[in-house]
Backbone bond lengths (Angstrom), bond angles and torsions (degrees), N, CA, C in turn:
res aa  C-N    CA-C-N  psi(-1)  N-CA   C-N-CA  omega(-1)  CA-C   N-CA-C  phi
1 X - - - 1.444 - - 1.522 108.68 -
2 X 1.198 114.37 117.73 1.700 118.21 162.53 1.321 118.77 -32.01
3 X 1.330 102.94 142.71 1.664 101.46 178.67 1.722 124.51 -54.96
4 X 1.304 117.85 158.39 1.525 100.14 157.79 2.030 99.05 68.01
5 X 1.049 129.15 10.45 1.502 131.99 -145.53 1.602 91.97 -124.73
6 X 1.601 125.84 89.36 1.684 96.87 -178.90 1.586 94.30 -144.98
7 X 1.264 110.54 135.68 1.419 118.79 176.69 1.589 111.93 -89.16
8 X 1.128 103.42 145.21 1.668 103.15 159.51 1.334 106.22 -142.15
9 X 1.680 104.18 168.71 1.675 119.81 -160.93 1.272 88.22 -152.67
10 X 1.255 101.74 139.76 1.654 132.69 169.57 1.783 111.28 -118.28
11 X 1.370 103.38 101.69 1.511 94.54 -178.94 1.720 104.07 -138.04
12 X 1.149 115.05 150.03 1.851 107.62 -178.78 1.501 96.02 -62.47
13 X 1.713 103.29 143.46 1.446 119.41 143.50 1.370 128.06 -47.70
14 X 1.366 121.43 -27.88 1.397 119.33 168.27 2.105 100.07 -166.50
15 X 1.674 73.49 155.48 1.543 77.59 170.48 1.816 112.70 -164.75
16 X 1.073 145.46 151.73 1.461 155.29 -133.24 1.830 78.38 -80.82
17 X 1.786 91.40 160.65 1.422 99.92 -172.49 1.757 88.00 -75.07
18 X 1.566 122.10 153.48 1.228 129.83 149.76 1.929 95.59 87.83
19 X 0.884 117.03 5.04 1.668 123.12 175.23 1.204 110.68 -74.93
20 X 1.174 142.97 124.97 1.697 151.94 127.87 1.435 112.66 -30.77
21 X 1.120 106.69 90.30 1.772 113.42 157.13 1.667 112.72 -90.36
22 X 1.252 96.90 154.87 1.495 117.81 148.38 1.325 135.45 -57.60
23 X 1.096 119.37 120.64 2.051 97.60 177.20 2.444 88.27 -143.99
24 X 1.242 78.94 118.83 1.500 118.37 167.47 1.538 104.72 -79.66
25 X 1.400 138.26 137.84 1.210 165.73 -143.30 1.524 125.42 -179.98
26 X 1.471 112.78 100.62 1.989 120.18 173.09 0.881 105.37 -113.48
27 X 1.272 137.22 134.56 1.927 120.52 133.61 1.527 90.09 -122.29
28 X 1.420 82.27 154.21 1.774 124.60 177.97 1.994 98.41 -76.35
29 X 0.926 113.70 119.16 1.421 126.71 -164.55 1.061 105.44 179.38
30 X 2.015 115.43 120.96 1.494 130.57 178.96 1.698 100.01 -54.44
31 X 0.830 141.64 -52.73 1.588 152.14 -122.71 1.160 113.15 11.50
32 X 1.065 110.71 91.75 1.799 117.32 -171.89 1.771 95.76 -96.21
33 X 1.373 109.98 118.72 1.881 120.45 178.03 1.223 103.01 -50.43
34 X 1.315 134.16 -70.12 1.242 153.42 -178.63 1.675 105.48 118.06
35 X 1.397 105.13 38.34 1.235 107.21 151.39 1.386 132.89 -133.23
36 X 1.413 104.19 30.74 1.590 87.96 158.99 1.658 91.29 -140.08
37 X 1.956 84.86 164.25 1.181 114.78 -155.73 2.194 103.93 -82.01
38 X 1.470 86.39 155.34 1.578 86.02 -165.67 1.724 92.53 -99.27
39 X 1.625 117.66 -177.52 1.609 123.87 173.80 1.349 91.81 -27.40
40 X 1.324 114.00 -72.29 1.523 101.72 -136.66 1.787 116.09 -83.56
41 X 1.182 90.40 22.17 1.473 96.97 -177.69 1.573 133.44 93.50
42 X 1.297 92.48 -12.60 1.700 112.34 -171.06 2.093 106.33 -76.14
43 X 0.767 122.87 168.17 1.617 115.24 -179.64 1.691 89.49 -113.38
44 X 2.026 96.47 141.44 1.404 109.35 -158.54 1.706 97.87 -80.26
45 X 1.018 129.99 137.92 1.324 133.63 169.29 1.394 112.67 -35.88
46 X 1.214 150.24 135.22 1.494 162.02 87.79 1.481 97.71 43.18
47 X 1.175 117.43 106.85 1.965 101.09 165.76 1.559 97.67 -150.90
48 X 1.380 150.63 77.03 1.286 149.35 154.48 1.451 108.91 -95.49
49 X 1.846 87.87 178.81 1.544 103.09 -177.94 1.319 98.95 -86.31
50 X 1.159 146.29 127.24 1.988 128.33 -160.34 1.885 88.02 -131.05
51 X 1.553 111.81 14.34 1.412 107.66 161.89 1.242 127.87 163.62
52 X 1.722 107.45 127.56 1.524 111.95 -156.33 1.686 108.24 -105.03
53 X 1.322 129.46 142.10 1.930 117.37 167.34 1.562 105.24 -129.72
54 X 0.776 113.22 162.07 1.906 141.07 176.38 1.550 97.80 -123.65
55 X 0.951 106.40 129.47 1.437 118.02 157.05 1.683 129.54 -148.21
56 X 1.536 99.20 123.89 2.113 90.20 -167.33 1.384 91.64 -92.55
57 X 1.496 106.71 144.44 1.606 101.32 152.68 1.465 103.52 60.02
58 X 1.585 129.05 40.42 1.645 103.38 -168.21 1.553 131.97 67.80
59 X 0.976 109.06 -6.42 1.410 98.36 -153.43 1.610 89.48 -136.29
60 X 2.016 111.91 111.16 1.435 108.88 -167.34 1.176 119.19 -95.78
61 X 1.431 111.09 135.98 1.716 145.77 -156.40 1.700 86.36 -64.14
62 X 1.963 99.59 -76.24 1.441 111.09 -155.67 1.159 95.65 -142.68
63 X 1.318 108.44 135.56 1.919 133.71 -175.94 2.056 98.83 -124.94
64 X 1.005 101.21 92.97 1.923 103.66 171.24 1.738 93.17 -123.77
65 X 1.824 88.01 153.31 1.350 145.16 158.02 1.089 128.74 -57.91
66 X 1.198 156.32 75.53 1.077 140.07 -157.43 1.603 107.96 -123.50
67 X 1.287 104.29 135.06 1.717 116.97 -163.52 1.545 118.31 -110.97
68 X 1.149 128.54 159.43 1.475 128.38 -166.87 1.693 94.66 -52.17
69 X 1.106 127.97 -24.54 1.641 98.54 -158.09 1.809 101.39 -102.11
70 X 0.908 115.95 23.06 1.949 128.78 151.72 1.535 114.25 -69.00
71 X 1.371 94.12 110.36 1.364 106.79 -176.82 1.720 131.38 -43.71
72 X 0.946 129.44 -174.77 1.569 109.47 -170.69 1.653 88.74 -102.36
73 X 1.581 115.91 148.73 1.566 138.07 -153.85 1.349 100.47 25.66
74 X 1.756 85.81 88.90 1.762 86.99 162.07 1.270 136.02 -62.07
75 X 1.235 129.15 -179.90 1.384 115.10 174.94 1.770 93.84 -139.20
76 X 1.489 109.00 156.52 1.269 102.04 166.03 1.932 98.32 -143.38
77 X 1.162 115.53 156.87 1.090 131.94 -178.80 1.375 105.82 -140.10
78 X 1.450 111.50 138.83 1.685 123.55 159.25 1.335 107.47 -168.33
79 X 1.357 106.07 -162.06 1.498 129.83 -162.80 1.627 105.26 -121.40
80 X 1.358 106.31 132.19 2.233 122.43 171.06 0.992 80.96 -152.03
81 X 1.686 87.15 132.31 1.415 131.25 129.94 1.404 129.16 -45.10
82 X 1.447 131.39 105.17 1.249 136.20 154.90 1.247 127.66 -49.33
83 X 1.395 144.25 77.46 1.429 114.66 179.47 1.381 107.31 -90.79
84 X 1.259 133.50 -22.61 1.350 115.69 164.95 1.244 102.13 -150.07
85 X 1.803 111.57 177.59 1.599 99.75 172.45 1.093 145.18 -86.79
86 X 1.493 143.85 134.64 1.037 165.51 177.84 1.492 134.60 -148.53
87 X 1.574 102.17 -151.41 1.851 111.94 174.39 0.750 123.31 -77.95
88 X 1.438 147.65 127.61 1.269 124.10 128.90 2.321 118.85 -86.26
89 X 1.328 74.47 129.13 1.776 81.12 166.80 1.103 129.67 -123.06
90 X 1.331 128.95 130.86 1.629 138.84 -151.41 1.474 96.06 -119.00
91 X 1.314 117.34 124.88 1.340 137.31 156.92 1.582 118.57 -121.38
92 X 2.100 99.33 140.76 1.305 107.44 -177.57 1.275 88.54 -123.36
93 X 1.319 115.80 161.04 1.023 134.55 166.63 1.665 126.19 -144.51
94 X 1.729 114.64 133.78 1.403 104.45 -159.13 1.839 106.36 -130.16
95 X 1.332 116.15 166.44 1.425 112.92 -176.12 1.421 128.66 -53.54
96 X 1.767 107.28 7.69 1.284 100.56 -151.52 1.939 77.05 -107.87
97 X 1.023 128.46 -11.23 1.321 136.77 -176.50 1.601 112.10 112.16
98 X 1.471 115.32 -12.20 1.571 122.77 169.26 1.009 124.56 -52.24
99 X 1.645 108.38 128.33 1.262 104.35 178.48 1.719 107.48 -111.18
100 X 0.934 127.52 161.41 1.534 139.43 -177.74 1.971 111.75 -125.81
101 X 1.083 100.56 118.91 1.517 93.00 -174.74 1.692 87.47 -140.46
102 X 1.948 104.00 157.02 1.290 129.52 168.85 1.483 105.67 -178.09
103 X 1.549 95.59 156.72 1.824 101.02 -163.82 1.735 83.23 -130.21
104 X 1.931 105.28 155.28 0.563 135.29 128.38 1.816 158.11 -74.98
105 X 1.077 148.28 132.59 1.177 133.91 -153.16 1.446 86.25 -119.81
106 X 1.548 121.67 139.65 1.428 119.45 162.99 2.104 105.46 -158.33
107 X 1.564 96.50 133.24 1.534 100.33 -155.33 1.544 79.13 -94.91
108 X 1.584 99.15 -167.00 1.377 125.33 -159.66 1.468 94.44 -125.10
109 X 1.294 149.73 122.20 1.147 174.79 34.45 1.362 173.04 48.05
């Protein structure tokens, strides 16, 4: 994992089988576009997260795109379905070929 590079996830400890939770998503990431120019005049290389997934149990929640104009430590927020308990695991992925991974645990209730 890149330095300075840290994800976090907000997801309930538990929630009823078949319930819609919330799950909150940051990582700390410059996202530099690669269009603007650095001191010396040169234009700064391209370095974002250009793509985030969720996946419970194997089986993926949310697959997004993410484009130079995403602010620096993106955030993403949405909505899964629980049908029973398990993982959730969050992967980022950025131009530099880094990948960023962390799981959540959430029981049934």
């Amino acid at each position: 994992m890149a330095s300075g590079v840290k994800p976090r996830v907000k997801v309930p400890k538990k929630a009823a089988a078949g319930d819609a939770i919330t799950i909150k998503t940051l990582i700390s990431h410059k996202m530099e576009s690669g269009q603007r120019k650095g001191k010396d005049g040169n234009v700064i290389p391209r370095s974002i997260i250009n793509r985030f997934t969720c996946d419970f149990n194997g089986q993926n929640v949310i697959d997004v795109t993410l484009e130079p104009a995403i602010s620096t430590n993106p955030y993403v927020e949405f909505e899964a379905t629980v049908p029973e308990a398990g993982e959730f695991k969050f992967t980022w992925y950025d131009d530099d070929g880094d990948v960023y991974e962390t799981a959540k645990k959430i029981a049934i209730g």
